[in-house]
C-alpha positions in Angstrom: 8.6 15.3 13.1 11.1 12.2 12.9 8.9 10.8 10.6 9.2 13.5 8.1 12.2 13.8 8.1 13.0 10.4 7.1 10.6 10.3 4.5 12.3 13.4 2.9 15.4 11.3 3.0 13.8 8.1 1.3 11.0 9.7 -0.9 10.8 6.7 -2.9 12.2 3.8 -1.1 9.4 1.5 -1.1 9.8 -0.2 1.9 10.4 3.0 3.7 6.7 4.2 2.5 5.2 1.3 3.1 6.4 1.5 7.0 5.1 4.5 6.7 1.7 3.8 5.3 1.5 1.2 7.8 2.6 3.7 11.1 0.0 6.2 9.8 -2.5 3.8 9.6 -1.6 1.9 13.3 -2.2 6.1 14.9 -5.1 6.7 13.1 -3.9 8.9 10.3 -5.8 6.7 7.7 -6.5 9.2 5.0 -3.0 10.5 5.3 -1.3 7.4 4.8 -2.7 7.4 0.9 -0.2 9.6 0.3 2.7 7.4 0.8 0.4 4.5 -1.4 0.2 7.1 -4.1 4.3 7.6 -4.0 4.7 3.9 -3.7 2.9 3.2 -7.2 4.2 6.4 -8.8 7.6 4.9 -8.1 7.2 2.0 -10.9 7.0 -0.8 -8.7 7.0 -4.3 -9.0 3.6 -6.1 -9.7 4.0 -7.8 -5.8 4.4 -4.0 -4.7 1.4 -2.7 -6.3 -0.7 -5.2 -4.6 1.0 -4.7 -1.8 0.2 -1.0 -2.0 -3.3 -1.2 -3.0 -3.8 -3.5 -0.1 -2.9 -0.7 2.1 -5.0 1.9 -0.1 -7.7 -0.6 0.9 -7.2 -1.1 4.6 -6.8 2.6 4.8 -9.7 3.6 3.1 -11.7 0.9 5.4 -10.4 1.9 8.0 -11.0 5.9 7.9 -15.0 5.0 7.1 -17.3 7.2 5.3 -15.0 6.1 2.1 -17.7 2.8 0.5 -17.2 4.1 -3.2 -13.6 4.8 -2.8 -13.1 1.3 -0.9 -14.8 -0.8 -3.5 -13.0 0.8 -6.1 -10.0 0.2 -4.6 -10.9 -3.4 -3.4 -12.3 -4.4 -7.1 -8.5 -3.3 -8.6 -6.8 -4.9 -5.6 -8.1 -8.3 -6.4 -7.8 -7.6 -10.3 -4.2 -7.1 -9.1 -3.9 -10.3 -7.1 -5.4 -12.2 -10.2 -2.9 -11.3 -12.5 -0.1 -11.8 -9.7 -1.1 -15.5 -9.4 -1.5 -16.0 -13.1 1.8 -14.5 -13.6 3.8 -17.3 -10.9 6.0 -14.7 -10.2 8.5 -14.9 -7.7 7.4 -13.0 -4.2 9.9 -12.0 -2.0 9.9 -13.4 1.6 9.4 -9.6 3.1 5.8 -9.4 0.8 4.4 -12.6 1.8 2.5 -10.7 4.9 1.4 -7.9 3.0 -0.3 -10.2 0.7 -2.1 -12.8 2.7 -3.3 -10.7 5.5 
């Protein structure tokens, strides 16, 4: 209940939904937590948030099971992403490092 109600008050604070795709994904909730990677992309993010984000699509969709077709999908566009993150030698923040090397 705590939980929704901060996410109504930070609908598209990134780092709010990633916490929150994270603490869905820590209690089991895997299939639910898409929802906040969804609003996390829909939100124009940076290109270090969208891997970020389809990182967690990724570990979510790997960790719910039964999801193969969905996960390599998502797995083929995740490292597509990190390609073009490296070729880009963009700056990444010091709070995304973990996201992207774990």
């Amino acid at each position: 209940a705590l939980c929704k109600k901060l996410l109504a008050l930070a609908q598209t604070d990134i780092s709010f939904l990633v916490n929150f795709a994270n603490l869905y994904q820590n209690s089991g909730r895997n299939l639910e937590s898409l929802e906040f990677t969804q609003r996390i992309l829909s939100n124009s993010p940076s290109l270090v948030d969208e891997v970020a984000a389809n990182y967690l699509t990724l570990r979510g969709l790997m960790r719910a099971g039964g999801q193969w077709q969905k996960a390599d999908s998502a797995y083929q566009k995740y490292e597509n992403l990190l390609g073009k993150l490296i070729e880009s030698d963009s700056y990444v923040p010091e709070e995304h490092l973990v996201n992207l090397i774990s």
